[in-house]
C-alpha positions in Angstrom: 36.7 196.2 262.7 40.1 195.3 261.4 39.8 191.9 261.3 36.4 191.8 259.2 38.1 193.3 256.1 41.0 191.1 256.5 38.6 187.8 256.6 35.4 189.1 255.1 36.5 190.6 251.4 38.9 187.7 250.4 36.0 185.3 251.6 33.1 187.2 249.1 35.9 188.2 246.2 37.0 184.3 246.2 33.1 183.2 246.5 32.1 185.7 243.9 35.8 184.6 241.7 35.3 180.6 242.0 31.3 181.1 240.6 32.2 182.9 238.0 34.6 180.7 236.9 31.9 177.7 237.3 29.3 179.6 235.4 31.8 180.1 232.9 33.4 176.6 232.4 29.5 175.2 233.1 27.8 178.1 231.1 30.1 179.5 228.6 32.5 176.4 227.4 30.8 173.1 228.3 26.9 174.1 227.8 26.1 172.0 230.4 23.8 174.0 232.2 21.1 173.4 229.5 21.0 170.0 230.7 19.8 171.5 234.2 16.0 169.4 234.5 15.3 172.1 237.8 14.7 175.8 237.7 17.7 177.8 236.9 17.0 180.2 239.5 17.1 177.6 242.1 20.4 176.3 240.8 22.0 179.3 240.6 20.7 180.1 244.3 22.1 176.8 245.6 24.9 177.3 243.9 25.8 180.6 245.1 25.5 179.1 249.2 27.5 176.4 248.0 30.3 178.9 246.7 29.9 180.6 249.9 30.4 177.9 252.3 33.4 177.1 250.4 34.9 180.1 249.9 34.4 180.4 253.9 35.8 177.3 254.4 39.0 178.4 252.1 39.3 181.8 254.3 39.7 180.0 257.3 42.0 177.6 256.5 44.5 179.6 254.3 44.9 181.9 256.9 45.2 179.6 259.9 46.9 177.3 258.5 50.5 177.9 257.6 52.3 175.6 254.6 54.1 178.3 253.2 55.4 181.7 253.9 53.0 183.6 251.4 49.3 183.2 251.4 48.9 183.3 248.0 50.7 180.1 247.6 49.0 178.7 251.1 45.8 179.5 248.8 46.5 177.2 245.6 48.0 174.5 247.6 44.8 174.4 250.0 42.8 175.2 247.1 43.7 172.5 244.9 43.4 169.6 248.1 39.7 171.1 248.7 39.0 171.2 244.7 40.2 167.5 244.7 38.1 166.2 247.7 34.8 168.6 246.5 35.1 167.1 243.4 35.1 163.1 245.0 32.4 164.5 247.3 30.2 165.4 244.1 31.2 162.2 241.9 30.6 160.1 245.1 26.7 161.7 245.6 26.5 161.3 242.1 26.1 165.4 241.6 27.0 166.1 237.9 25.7 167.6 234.7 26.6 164.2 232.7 26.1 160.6 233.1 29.2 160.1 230.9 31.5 158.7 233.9 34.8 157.4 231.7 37.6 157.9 233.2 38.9 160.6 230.8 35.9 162.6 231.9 36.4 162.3 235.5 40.2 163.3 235.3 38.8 166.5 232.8 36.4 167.2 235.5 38.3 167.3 238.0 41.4 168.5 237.2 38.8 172.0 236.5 37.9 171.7 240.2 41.2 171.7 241.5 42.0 174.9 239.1 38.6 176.7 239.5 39.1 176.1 243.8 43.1 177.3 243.2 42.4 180.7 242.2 39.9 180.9 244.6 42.5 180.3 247.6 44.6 182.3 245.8 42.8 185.4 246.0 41.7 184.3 249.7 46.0 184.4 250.3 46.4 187.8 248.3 43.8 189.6 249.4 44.2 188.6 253.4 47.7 189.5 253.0 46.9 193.1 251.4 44.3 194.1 254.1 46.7 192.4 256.4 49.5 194.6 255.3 47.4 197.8 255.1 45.9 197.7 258.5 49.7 197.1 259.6 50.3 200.4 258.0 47.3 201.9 259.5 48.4 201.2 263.1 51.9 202.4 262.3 50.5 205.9 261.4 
């Protein structure tokens, strides 16, 4: 039982923390999702499995993989490498809310994928090593 609080809340806190952030960013500061020729609902459904794949996929590789000695940093650092390649992934398929593709664009673009997918790995880091550090103290009582 340990282990699912340990792997299981930073997974949904970063899934929940990284859409957020897009609908903000998407939402709140760029309008683009006006531009959205599909049913919102559907969007925002899609988009809430793709968060959750990939805030699965930043669980298990920030706390399996060891760069540094805090997770938190193992989190932006893994974060900002998946942001990076999700980002190529989307540009490559051709996913995006504009058809402006200058380079100035793409750099904007993706520099917010690297940042939005950072803080997501970075509450995957903080948050495994809390529940890791309180179920330490558990088994010590």
């Amino acid at each position: 039982m340990k282990w699912r609080r340990r792997y299981y809340r930073p997974w949904l806190y970063a899934s929940l923390m990284m859409f957020v952030l897009s609908y903000i960013w998407h939402g709140v500061v760029l309008n683009d999702l006006s531009e959205i020729s599909y049913s919102p609902v559907l969007f925002y459904f899609l988009s809430a499995i793709v968060y959750l794949f990939v805030g699965l996929v930043l669980t298990i590789t920030i706390t399996k993989l060891e760069i540094h000695k805090k997770k938190w940093v193992n989190g932006i650092l893994i974060g900002s490498v998946s942001g990076f390649f999700i980002y190529l992934i989307a540009f490559v398929l051709g996913v995006s809310f504009s058809s402006n593709s200058a380079l100035e664009h793409v750099v904007f673009d993706i520099t917010w994928q690297m940042i939005e997918q950072s803080f997501g790995g970075m509450l995957v880091g903080y948050f495994y090593h809390v529940y890791r550090e309180m179920d330490k103290a558990k088994a010590f009582q």
